[in-house]
C-alpha positions as CSV (number, residue, x, y, z in Angstrom):
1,X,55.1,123.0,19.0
2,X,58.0,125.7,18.5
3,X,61.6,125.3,17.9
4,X,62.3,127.1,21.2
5,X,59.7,124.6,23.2
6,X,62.0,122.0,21.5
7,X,65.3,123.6,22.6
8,X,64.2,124.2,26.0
9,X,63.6,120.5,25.9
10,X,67.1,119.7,25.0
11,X,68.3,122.3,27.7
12,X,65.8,120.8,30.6
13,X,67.0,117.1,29.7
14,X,70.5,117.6,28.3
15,X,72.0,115.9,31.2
16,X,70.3,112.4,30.7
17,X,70.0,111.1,34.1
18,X,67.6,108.8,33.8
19,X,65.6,107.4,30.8
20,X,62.7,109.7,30.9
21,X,65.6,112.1,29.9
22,X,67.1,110.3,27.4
23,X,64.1,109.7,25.6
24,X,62.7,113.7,26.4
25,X,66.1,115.0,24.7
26,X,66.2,112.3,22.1
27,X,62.2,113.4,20.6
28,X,63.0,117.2,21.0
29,X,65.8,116.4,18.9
30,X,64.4,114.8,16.1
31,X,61.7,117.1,16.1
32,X,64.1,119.9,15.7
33,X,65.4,117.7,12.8
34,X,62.5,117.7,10.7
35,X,62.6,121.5,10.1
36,X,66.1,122.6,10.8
37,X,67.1,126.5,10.9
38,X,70.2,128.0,10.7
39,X,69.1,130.9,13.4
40,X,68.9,127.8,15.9
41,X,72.7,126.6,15.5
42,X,73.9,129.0,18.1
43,X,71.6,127.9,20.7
44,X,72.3,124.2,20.0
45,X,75.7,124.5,20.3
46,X,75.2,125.8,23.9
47,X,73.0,122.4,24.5
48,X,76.1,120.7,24.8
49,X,77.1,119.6,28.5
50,X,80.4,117.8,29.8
51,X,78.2,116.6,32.7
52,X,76.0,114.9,30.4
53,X,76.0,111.4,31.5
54,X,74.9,109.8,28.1
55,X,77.6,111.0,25.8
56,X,76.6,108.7,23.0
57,X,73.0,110.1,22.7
58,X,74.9,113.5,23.3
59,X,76.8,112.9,19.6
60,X,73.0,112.7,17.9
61,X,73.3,116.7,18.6
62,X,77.1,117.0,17.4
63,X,75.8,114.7,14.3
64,X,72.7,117.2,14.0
65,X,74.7,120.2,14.1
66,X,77.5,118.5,11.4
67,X,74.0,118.4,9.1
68,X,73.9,122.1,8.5
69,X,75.7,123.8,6.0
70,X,79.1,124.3,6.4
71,X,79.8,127.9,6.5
72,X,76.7,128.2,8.9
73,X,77.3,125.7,10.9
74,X,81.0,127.5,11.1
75,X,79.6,130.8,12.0
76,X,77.3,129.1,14.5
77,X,80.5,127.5,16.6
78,X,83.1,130.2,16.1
79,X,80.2,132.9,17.7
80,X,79.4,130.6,21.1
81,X,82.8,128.7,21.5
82,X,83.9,131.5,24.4
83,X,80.4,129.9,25.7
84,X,80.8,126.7,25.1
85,X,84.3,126.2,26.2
86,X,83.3,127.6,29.5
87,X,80.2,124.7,30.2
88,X,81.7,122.2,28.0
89,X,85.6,122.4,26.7
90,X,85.3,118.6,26.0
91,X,82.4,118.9,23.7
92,X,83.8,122.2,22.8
93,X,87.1,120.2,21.8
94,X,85.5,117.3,19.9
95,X,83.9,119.5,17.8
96,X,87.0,121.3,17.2
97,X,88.9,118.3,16.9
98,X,86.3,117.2,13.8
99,X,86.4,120.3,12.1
100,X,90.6,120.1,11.8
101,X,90.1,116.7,10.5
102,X,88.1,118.0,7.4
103,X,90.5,120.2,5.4
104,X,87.0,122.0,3.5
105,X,85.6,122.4,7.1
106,X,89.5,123.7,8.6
107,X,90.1,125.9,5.6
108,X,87.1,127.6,5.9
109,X,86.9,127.7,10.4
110,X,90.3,129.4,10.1
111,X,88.7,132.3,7.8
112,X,86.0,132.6,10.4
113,X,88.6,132.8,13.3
114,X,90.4,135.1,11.7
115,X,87.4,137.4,10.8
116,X,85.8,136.9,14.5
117,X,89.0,138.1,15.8
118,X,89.3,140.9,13.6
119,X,86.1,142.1,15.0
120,X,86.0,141.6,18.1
121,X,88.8,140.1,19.9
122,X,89.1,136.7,22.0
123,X,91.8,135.1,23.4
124,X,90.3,131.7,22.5
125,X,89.3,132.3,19.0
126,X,92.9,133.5,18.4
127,X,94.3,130.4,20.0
128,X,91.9,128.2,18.1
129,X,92.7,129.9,14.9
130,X,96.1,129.6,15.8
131,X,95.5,125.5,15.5
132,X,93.2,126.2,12.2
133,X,96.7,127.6,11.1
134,X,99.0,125.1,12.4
135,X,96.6,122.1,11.1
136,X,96.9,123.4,7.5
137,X,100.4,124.1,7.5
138,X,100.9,120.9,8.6
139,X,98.7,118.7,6.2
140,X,100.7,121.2,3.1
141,X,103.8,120.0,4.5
142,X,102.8,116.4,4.7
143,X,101.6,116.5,1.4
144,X,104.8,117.8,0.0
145,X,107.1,115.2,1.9
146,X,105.5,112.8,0.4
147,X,106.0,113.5,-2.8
């Protein structure tokens, strides 16, 4: 089967209401993990659902899409988040939230931001790359307290 027959399994069962569900989006997934593309990141993202009821088999995606190359995976997020925030701000701010933890994976979403903006303006891009900003400043100046 195709990667889109898999995707449109993880969109059809993304809200995990019953087990046949969880197990439906659980097989497209690995699936889709045995031959992972980088053109698929975007629409992976967009699987992600605050109405999911099954959060914790809703992090084997976020886990999935952390396996990906960085700078794709990046690209991927900073292209759908006006999407994503709109169906799912809480996923859409845990995956922020993991991406300011890692100061490789901050440096590099603030050059993204800052890029996407350039290009084509967004009021959420600019306020998340206004946190990208804030996050670094902040771990520089930590660093230099304590020294």
């Amino acid at each position: 089967m195709t990667e889109e027959h898999w995707i449109n399994s993880l969109k059809a069962n993304r809200l995990m209401r019953s087990r046949e569900e969880v197990n439906a989006f659980e097989n497209a997934l690995s699936q889709l993990a045995e031959h992972p593309k980088n053109e698929d990141l975007p629409a992976l993202h967009l699987i992600l659902d605050d109405c999911c009821e099954q959060s914790e088999v809703m992090f084997g995606l976020v886990h999935f899409l952390e396996s990906f190359a960085l700078e794709e995976q990046l690209q991927a997020f900073v292209t759908v988040v006006p999407q994503l925030i709109a169906v799912a701000p809480d996923w859409t701010r845990i995956l922020h939230t993991r991406i300011l933890n890692d100061e490789a994976a901050c440096g590099l979403y603030r050059e993204k931001l800052c890029s996407a903006n350039a290009s084509s303006p967004h009021f959420i891009r600019h306020l998340l790359e206004e946190s990208a900003s804030y996050r670094l400043t902040h771990r520089d100046l930590s660093a230099e307290l304590a020294i």
